[in-house]
Z-matrix of the N, CA and C atoms (Angstrom, degrees):
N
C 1 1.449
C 2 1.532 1 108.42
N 3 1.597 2 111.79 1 139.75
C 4 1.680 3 115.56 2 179.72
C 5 1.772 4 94.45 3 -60.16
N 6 1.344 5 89.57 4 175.42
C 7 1.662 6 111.29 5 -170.47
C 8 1.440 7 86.55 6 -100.47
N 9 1.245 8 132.55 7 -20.37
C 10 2.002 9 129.14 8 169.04
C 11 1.369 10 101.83 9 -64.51
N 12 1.152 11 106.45 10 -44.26
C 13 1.892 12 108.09 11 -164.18
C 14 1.543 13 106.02 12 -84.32
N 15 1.406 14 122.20 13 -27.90
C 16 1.752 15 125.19 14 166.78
C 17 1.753 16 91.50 15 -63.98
N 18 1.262 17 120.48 16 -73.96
C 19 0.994 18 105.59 17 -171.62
C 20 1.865 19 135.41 18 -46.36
N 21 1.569 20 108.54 19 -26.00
C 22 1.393 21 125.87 20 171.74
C 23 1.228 22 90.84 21 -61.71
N 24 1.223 23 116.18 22 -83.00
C 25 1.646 24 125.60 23 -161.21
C 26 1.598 25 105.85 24 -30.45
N 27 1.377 26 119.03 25 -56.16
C 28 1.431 27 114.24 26 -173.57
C 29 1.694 28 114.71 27 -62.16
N 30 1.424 29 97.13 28 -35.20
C 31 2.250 30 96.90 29 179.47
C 32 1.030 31 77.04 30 -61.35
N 33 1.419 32 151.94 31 -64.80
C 34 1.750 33 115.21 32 -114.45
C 35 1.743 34 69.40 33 -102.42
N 36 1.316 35 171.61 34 -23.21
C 37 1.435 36 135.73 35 176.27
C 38 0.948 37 113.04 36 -80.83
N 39 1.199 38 128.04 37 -16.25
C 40 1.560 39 126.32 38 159.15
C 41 1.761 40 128.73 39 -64.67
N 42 1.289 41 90.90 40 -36.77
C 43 1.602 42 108.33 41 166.45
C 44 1.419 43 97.16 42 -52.26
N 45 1.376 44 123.74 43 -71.58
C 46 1.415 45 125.62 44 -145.90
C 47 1.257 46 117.66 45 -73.85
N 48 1.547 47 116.87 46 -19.22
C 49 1.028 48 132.34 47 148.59
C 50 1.848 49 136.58 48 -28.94
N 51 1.940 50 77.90 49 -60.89
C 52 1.820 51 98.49 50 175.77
C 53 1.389 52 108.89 51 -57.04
N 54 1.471 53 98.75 52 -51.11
C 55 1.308 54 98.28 53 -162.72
C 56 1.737 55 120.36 54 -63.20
N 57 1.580 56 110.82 55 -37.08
C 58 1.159 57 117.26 56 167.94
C 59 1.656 58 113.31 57 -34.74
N 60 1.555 59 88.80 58 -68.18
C 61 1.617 60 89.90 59 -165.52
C 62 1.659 61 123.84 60 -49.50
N 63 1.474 62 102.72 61 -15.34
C 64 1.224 63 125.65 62 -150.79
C 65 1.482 64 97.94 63 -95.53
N 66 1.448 65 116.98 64 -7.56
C 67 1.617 66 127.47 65 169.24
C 68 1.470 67 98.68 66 97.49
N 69 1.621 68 148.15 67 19.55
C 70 0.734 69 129.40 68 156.36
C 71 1.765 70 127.22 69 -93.96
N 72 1.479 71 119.12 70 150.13
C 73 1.598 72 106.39 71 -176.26
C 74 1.540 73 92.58 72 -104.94
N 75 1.779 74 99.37 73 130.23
C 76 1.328 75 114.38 74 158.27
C 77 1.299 76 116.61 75 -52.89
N 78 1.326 77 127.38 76 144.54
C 79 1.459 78 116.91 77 -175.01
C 80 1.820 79 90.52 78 -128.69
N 81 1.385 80 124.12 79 -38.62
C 82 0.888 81 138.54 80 -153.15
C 83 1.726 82 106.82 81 -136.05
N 84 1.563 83 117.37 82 132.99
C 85 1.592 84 107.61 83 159.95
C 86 1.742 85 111.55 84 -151.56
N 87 0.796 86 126.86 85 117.52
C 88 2.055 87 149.13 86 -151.04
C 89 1.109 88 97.78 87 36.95
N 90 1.903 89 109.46 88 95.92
C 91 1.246 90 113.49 89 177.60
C 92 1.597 91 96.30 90 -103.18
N 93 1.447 92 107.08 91 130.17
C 94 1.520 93 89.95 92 -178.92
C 95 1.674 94 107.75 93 -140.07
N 96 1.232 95 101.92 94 135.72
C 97 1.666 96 115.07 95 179.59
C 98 2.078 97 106.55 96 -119.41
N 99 0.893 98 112.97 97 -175.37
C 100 1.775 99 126.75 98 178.53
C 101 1.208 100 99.14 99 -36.98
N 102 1.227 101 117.44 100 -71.79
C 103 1.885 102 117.86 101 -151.34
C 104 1.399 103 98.07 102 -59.69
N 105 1.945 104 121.88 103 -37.78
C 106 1.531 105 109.98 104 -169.16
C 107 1.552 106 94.60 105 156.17
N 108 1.623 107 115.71 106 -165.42
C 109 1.307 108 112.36 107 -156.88
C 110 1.852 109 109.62 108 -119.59
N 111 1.170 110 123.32 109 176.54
C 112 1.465 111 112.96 110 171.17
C 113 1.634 112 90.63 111 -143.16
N 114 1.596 113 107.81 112 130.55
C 115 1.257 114 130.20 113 -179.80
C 116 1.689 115 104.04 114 -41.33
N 117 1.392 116 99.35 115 -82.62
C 118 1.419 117 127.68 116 -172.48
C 119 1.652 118 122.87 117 -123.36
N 120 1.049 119 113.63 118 113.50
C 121 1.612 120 125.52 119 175.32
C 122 1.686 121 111.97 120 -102.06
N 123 1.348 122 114.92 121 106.93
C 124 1.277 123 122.03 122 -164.39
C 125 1.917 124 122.45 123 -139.88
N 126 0.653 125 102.80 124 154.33
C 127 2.015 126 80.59 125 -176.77
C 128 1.947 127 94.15 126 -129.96
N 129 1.248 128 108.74 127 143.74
C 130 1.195 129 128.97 128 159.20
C 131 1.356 130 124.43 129 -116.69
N 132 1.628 131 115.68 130 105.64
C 133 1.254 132 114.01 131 -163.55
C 134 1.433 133 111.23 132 71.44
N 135 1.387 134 120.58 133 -156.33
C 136 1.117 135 135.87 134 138.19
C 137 1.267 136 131.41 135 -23.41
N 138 1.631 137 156.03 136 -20.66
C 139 0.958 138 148.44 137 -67.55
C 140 1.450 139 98.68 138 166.21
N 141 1.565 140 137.68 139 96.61
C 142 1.170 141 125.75 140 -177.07
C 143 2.010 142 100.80 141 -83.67
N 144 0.976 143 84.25 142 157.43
C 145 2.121 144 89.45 143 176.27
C 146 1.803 145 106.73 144 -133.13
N 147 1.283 146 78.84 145 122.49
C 148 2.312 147 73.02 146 173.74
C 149 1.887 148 95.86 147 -105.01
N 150 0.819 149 107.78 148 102.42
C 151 1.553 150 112.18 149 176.52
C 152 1.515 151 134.62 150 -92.30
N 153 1.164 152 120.16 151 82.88
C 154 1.404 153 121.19 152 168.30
C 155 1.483 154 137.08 153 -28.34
N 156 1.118 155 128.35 154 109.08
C 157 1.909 156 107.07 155 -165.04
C 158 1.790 157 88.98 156 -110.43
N 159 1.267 158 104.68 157 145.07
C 160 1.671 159 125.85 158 173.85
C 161 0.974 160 106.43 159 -131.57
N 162 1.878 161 131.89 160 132.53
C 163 1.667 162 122.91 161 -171.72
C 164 1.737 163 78.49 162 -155.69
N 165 1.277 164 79.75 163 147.09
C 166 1.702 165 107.54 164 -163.05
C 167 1.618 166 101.06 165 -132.02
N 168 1.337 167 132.73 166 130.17
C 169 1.426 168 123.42 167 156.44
C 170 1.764 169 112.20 168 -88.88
N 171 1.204 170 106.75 169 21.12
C 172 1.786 171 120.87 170 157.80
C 173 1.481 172 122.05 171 175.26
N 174 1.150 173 106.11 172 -179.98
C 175 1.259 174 115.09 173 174.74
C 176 1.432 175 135.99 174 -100.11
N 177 1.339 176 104.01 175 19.69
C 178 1.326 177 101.58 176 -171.45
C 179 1.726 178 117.01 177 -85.01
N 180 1.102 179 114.39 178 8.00
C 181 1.677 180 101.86 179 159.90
C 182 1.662 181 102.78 180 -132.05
N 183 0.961 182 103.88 181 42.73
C 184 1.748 183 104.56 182 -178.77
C 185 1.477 184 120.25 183 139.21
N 186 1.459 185 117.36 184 -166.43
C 187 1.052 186 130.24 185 154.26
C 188 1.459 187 97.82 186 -96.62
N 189 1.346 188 109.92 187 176.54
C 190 1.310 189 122.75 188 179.37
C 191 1.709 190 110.84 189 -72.44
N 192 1.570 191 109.05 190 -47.87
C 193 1.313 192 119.71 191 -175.75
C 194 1.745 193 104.11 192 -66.33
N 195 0.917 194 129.94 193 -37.40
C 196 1.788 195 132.75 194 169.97
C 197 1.379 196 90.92 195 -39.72
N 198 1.297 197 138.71 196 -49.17
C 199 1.202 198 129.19 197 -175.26
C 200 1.724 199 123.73 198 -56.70
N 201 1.139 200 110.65 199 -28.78
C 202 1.541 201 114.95 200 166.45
C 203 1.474 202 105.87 201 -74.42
N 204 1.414 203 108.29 202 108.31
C 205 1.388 204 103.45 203 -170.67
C 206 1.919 205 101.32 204 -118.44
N 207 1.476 206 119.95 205 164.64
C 208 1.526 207 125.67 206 -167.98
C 209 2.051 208 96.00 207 -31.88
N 210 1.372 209 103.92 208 -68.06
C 211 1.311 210 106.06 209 -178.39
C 212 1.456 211 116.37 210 -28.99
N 213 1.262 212 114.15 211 -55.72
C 214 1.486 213 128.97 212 -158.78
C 215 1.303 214 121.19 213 -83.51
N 216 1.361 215 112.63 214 -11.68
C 217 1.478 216 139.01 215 175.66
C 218 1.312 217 110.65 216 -82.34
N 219 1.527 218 117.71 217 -59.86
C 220 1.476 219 141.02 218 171.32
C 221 2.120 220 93.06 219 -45.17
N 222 1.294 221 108.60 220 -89.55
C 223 1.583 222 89.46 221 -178.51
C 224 1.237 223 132.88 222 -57.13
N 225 1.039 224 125.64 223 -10.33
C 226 1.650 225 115.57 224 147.07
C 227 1.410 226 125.38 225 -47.88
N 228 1.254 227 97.08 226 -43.23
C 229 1.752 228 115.81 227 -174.73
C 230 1.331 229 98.68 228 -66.02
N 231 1.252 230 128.01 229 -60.71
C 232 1.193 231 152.75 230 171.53
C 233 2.180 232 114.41 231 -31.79
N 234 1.421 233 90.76 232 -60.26
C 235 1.685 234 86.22 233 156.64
C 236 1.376 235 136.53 234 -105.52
N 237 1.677 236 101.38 235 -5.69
C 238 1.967 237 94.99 236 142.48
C 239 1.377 238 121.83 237 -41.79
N 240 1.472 239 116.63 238 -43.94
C 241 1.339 240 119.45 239 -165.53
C 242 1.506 241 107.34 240 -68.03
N 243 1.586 242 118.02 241 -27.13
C 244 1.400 243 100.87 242 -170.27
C 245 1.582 244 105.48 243 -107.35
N 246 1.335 245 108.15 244 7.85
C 247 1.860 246 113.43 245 144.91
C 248 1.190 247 129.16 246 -95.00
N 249 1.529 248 121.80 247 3.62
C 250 1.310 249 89.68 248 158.01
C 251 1.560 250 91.42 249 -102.76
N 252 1.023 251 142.51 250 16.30
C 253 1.316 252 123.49 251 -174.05
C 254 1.548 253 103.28 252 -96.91
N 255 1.870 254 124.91 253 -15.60
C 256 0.798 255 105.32 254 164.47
C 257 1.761 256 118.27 255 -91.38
N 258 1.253 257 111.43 256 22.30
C 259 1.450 258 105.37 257 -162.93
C 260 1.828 259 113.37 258 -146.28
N 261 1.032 260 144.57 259 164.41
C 262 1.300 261 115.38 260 -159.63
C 263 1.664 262 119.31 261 -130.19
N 264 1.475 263 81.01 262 64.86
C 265 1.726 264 83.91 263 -165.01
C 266 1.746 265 79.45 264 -119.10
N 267 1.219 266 152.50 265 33.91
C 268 1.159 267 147.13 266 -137.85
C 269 2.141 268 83.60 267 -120.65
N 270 1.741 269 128.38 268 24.62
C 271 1.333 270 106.97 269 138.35
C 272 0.801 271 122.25 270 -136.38
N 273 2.102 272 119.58 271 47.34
C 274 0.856 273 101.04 272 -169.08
C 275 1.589 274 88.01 273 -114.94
N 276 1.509 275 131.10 274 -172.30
C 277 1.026 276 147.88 275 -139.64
C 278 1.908 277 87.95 276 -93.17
N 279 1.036 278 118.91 277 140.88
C 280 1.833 279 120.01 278 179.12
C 281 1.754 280 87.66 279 -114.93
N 282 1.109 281 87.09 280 150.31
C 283 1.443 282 137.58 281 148.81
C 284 1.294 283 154.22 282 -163.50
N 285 1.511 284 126.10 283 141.64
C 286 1.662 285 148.74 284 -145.66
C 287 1.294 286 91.98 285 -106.81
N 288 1.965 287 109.32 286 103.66
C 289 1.799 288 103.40 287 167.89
C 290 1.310 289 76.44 288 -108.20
N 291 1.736 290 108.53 289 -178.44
C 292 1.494 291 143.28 290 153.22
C 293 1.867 292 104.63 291 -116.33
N 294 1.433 293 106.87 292 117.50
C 295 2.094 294 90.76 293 162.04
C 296 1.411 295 85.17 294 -97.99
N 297 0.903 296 88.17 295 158.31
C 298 1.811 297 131.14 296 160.06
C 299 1.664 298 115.83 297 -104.65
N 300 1.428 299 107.17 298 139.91
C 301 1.286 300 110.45 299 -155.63
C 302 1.518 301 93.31 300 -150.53
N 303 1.421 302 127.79 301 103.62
C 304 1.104 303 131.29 302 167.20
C 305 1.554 304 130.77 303 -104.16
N 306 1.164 305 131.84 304 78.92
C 307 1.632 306 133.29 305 176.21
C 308 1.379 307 103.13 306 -76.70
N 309 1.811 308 85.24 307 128.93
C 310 1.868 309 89.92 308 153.82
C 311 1.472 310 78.93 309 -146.47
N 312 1.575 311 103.82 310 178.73
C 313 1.618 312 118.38 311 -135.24
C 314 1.526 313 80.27 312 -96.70
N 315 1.061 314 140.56 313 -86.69
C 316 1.130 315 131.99 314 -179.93
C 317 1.784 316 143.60 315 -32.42
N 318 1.664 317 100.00 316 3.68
C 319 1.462 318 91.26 317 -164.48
C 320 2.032 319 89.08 318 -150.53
N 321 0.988 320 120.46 319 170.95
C 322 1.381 321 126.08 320 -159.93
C 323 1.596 322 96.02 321 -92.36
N 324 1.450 323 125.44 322 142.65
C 325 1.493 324 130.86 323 -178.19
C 326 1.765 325 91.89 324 -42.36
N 327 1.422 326 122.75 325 137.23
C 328 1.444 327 134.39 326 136.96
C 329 1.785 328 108.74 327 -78.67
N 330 1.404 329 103.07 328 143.52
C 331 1.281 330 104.27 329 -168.11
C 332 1.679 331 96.30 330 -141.03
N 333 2.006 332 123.09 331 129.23
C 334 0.829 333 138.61 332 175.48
C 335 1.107 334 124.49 333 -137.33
N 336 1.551 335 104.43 334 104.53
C 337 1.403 336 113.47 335 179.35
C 338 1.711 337 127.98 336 -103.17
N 339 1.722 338 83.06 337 120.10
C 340 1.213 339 83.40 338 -179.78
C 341 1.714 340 135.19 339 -107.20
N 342 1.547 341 126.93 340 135.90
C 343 1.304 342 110.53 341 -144.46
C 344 1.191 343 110.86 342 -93.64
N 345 1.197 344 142.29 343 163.98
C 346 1.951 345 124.87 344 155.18
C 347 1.461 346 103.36 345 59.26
N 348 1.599 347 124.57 346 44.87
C 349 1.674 348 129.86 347 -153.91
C 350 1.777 349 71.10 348 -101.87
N 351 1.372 350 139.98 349 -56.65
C 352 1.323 351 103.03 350 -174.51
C 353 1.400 352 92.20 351 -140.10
């Protein structure tokens, strides 16, 4: 396995983690159809969330969330639409987070979630 995809693999269980604790139920995690994939499918409250996770072991070309860029936002949106159409939570209220997922070797993942990011 690439050292991108060890590193993916660990944001998004770390993500799902946060979010757990954080009172949300995962419903969904790399759900993927044609257009592309969705990290995490989760609802808070009322409130479905399609959540993107980005984890960086630094900062030197950004934050993690800079990485969701107009394009990349749009196809997310784009295959939310064809999950809820396969699934039937399609009245409840949506929302677009980004986590943030920072590893460095010496210190425990920092985790920043951000809500309604697009």
């Amino acid at each position: 396995m690439r050292v991108k995809d060890v590193l993916g693999r660990f944001g998004e269980d770390t993500a799902a983690r946060h979010l757990s604790r954080c009172g949300m139920e995962i419903l969904d995690r790399n759900w993927r159809c044609a257009a592309g994939e969705i990290d995490i499918v989760a609802r808070d409250g009322s409130c479905l969330v399609f959540c993107e996770v980005k984890t960086r072991s630094g900062d030197r070309y950004g934050t993690p969330a800079q990485a969701v860029v107009p394009a990349k936002a749009a196809r997310i949106r784009r295959v939310a639409l064809v999950w809820l159409r396969d699934h039937e939570h399609a009245l409840m209220p949506l929302r677009f987070d980004v986590v943030e997922v920072y590893r460095t070797r010496n210190n425990p993942p920092r985790v920043e979630h951000l809500r309604g990011a697009f």
